[in-house]
Every structure is written in C-alpha cells, then in structure tokens.
C-alpha positions as CSV (number, residue, x, y, z in Angstrom):
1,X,179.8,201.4,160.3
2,X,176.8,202.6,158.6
3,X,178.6,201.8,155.0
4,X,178.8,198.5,156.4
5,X,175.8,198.1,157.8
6,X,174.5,199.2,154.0
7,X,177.0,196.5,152.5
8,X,175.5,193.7,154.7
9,X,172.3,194.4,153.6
10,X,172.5,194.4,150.4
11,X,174.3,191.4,150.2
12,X,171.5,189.6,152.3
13,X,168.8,191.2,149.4
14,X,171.6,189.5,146.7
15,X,171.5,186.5,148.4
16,X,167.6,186.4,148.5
17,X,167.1,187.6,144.9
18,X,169.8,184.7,144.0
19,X,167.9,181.7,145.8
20,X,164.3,183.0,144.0
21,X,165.9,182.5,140.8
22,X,167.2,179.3,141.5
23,X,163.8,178.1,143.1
24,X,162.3,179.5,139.5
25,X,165.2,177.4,137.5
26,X,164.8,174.5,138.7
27,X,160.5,174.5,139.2
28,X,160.8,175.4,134.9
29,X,163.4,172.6,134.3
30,X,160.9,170.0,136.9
31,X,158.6,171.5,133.9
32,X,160.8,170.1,131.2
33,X,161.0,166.7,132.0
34,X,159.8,163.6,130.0
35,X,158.4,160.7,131.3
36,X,157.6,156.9,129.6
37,X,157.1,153.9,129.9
38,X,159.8,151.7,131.0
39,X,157.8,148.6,128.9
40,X,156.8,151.4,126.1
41,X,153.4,150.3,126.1
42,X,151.9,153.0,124.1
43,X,155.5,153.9,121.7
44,X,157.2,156.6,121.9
45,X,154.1,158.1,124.0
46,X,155.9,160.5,126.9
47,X,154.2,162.6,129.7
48,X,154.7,165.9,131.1
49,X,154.0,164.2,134.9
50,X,155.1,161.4,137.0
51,X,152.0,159.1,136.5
52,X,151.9,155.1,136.2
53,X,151.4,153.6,132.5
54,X,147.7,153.6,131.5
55,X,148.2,150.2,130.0
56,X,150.8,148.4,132.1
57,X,150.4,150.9,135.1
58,X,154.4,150.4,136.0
59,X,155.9,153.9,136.8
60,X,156.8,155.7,134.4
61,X,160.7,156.6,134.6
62,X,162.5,159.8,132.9
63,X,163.5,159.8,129.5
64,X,166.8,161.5,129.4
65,X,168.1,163.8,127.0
66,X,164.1,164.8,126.0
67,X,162.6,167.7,127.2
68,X,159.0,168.4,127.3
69,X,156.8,170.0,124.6
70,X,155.5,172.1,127.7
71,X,155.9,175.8,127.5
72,X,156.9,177.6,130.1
73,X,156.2,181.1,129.3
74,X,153.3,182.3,128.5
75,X,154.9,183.9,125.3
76,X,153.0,183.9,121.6
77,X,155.5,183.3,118.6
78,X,154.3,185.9,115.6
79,X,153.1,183.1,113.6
80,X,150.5,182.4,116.2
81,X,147.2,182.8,115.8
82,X,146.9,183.3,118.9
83,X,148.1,187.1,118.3
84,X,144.6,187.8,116.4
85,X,142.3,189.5,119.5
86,X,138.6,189.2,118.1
87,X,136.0,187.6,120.0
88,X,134.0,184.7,119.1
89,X,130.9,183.1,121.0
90,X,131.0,179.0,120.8
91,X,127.9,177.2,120.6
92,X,127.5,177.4,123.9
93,X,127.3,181.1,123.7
94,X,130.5,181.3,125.7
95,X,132.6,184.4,124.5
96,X,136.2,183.7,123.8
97,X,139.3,184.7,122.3
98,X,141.2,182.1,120.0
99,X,144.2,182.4,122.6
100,X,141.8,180.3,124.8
101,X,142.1,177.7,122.7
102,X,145.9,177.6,124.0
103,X,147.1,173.9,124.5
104,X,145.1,172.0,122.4
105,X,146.2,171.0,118.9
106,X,143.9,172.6,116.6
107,X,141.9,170.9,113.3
108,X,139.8,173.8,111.8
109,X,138.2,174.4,109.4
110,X,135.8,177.5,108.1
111,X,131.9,176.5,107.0
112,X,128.3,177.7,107.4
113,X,125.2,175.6,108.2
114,X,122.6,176.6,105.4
115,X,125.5,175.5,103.0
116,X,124.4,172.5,100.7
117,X,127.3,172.0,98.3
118,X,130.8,172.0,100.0
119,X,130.1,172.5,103.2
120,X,129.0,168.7,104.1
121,X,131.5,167.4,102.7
122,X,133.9,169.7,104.6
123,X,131.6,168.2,107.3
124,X,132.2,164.8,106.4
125,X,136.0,165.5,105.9
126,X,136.3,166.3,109.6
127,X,134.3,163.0,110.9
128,X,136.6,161.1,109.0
129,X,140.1,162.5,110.3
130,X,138.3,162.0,113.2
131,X,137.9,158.4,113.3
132,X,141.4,157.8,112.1
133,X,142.4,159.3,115.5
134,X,143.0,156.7,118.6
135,X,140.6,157.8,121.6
136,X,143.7,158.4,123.8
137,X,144.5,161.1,121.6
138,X,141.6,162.9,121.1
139,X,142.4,164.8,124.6
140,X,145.4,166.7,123.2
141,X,143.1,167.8,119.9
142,X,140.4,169.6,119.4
143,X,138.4,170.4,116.2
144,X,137.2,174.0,115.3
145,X,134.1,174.3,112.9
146,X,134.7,178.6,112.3
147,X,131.2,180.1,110.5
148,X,132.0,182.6,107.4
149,X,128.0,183.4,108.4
150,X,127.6,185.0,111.8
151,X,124.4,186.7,111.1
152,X,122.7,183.6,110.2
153,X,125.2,181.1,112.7
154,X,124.2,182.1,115.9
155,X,124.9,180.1,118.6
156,X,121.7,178.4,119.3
157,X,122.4,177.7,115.4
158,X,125.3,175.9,115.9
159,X,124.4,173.8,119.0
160,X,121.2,172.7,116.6
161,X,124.0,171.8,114.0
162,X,126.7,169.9,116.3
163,X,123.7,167.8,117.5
164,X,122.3,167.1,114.2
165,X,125.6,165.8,113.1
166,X,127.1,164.0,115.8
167,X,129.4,166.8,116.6
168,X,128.5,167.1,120.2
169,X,131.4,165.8,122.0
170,X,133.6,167.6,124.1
171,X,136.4,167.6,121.4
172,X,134.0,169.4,118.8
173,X,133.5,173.5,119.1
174,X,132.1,175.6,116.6
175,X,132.6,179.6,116.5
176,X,130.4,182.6,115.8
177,X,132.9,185.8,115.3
178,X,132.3,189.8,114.2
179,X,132.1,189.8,109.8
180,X,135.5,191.6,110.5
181,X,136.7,189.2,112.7
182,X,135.7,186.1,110.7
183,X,137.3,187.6,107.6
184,X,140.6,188.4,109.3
185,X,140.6,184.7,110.6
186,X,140.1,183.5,106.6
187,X,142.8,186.1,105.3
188,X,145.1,184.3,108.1
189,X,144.0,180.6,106.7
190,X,144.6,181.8,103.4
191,X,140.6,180.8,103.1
192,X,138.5,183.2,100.5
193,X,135.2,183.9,100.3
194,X,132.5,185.8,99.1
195,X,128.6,186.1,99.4
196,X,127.0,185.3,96.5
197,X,123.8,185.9,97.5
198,X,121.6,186.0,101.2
199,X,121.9,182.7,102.1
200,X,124.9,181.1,99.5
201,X,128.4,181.9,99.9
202,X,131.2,180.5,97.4
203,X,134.4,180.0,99.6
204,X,137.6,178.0,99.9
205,X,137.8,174.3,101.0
206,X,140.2,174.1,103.4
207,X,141.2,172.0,106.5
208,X,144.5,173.3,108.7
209,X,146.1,171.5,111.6
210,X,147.5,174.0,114.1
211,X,150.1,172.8,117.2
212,X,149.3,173.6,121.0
213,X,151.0,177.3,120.1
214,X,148.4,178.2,117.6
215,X,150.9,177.6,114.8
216,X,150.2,176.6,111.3
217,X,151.8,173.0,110.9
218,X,149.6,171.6,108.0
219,X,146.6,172.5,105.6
220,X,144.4,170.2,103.7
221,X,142.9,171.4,100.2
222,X,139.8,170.2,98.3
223,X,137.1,168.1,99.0
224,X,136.9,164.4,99.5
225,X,140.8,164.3,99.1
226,X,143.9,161.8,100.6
227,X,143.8,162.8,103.8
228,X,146.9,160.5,105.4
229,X,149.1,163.6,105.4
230,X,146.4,165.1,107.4
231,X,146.1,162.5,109.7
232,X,149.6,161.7,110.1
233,X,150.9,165.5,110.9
234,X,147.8,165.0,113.9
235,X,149.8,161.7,115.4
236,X,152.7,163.7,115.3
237,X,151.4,166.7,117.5
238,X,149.6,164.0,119.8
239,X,151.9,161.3,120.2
C-alpha cells in the first residue's frame, strides 16, 4: 500500500511538472508569433504584439509560417558584445554595462570631443545615416558615440557635446569607459588607436552596425564615404 501510495504521488508530481512545461511551450511560442498588416501599410513591417496598424489602424492578423525576431532566452551568442563586462557611464552619468544596450540595434562608432580632424566628420557621418532613417524606425535603433578619451570625456563633457551638436535625443548616447575597457571595446571593433600627444589621438575611422544581440552585422570605413550599404543593412534590422 505504501509503494502505491509512493507511485501515486509521483505520478501526480509527473503530471504537474508536465503541465508547467506545456504552460512554458506554449507562453514562448505566443512569443514567436508575427503580426501585419492585412492592407500592408507599412511593407513587410511585422509586430511582436497584437496591436491595430499605425496607419490604417485595421487589426493586425498573423503572418504564418514567420516567427518573431524576439528572443526568448536570455542567452548571449559568443560573437556578442554583449559578453565584454566593463562598465561605462553615459552622459547622463548613468553607469552601465554594454549588455544594457540589449534590444536595440546598435550604430556606434568610437571618437573624442577635443578631436578637430576626423572626429566631426565621424560626427557628421552619424547625422547623416541618421536622417536617411524613417522616424518609425528610429525606436528599434540607437546610436552609440564610445570616447577613446575618458580622462578628458567625462560625462558632464559629453552631455555639453550631445547638446552642442544636436545629439540630444533619446536615440543618441554617448559612453565614458575604464582606458582598459575602452581599448578592449576598439580591439573588438577592430578600431586602433594611439595618443599622440595630451590632447590628440590618431585613431581608426570606423562606423559598425550591431543587431538587437549585440552582433556585428556591418562596418563602415573612412570618412565622408557611400554610406547606402550602411543605411540599407539599418532597414534591414528595423523593418
């Protein structure tokens, strides 16, 4: 009777165990699905929820056979840069780890304010993908402005400088790291540079476009240069 007794229950803790699993298969594959617009509106635009079309404000209806971009673990893939763990303080002297950055696509790029030479142009580089972006995507993106000078890049330095150029908006955040930090960030960009003297650096002119993982999809060299691959590898990742 007892053996029984034993059997029975853990068959009821089977049972239990089972249905939790289900409950957690089926909330991650409500996570998966695709919504759009029955008119198509805005293209081949799709949503992660249930909402009505900005534009025609019909319901949106499932697209089937598409899955969401969503993630539904919390796991980093290896060519993340989400794995590096230094700390950076934004311009609004907010400490942070890159992995906060996590679901936004990324445009960044590595300057530092007393620069004369490259760096506005770098600057100017970044406006200019910028307005090549449609304002409904801007919410999926956010541009990165990383300093190669932290001593002289503080944060009240870099507020001053995203005011100066217009960079203020909510989409636009610029980062103070650790000298050991910043430099493994550049050795991860493939982005060299070297101080040249106390106030001048000579560095690499790079942009890179990172997806909502932190993964490298797309890197922009030179100054001035064609950008449409640049801008076009952004609609992708925010369509």
């Amino acid at each position: 009777m007892k053996n029984l007794k034993a059997i029975i229950s853990m068959l009821m803790l089977l049972t239990v165990i089972t249905s939790c699993n289900s409950d957690k298969s089926k909330a991650s594959h409500e996570q998966l699905v695709v919504y759009q617009c029955p008119m198509k509106c805005e293209g081949g635009k799709t949503y992660d929820e249930n909402v009505n079309c900005p534009i025609c404000k019909m319901d949106l209806q499932v697209v089937e056979g598409e899955v969401s971009k969503k993630e539904t673990t919390n796991e980093i893939s290896d060519e993340s840069i989400f794995n590096l763990t230094s700390k950076w303080h934004t311009e609004e002297d907010e400490e942070i780890q890159l992995k906060d950055l996590k679901g936004k696509n990324l445009v960044m790029v590595m300057i530092y304010t007393s620069c004369k030479a490259a760096c506005p142009r770098l600057v100017a580089d970044m406006r200019n993908i910028e307005a090549q972006i449609p304002k409904e995507n801007l919410g999926d993106l956010q541009f990165v402005l990383v300093s190669i000078d932290p001593t002289v890049d503080t944060p009240k330095r870099l507020k001053d400088f995203a005011k100066e150029n217009a960079m203020n908006d909510e989409h636009w955040t610029f980062l103070q790291g650790t000298e050991s930090g910043v430099r493994e960030f550049a050795n991860v960009l493939s982005v060299k540079y070297k101080e040249i003297s106390p106030i001048d650096f000579s560095h690499s002119n790079i942009i890179s476009v990172f997806n909502k993982e932190g993964e490298l999809i797309h890197q922009q060299e030179g100054l001035g240069v064609d950008n449409k691959e640049t801008v076009e590898s952004i609609l992708q990742l925010t369509q």
